[in-house]
N, C-alpha and C positions, 0 to 999 in steps of 0.2 A: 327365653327363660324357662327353666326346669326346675322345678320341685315338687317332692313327692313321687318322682315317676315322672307326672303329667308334665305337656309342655303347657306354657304359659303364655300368652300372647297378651303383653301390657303397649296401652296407647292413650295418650292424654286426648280428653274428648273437651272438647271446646264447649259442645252444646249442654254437654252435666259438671263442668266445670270441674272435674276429677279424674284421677288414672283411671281405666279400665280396665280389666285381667278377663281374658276368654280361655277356658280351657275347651279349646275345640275335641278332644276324645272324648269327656264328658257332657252330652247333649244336653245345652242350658244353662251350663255351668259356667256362672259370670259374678265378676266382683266389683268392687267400686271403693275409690279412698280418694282421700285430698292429699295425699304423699305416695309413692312410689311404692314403699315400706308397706302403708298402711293398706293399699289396695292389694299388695304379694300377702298379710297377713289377711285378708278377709278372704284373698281365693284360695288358700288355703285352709281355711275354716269352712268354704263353699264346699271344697272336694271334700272333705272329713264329712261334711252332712250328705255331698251327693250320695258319694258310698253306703253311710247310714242307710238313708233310705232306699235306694237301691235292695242291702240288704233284707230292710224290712220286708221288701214287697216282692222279694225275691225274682228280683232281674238281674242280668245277665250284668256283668261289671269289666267294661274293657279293660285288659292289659296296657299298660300304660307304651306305649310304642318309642316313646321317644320323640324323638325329631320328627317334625312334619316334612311329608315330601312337595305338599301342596298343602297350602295355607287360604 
């Protein structure tokens, strides 16, 4: 899944009993919802705040690549 640029890696986690959204280009950047939907709209509100702060603290902010070749 892509949005924003970023890819989006969603997987339903048994153990937090919610989807999970990993934007692996953005280090840490992880979301979580009880729908499909709701977890794609938190990890995109996760990357709007990675970015945010990133900018604040003035670090470097990957180019979003696309496709992963290794996940």
């Amino acid at each position: 899944m892509k949005q924003n640029g970023y890819e989006m890696i969603i997987w339903w986690s048994e153990e937090d009993d919610a989807y999970v959204v990993d934007v692996p280009e953005l280090p840490g950047c992880m979301a979580h919802g009880a729908t499909r939907q709701a977890a794609l709209r938190n990890a995109e509100d996760a990357i709007k705040f990675w970015i945010k702060t990133a900018k604040a603290d003035r670090k470097e902010i990957p180019q979003p690549r696309g496709r992963l070749l290794v996940a």
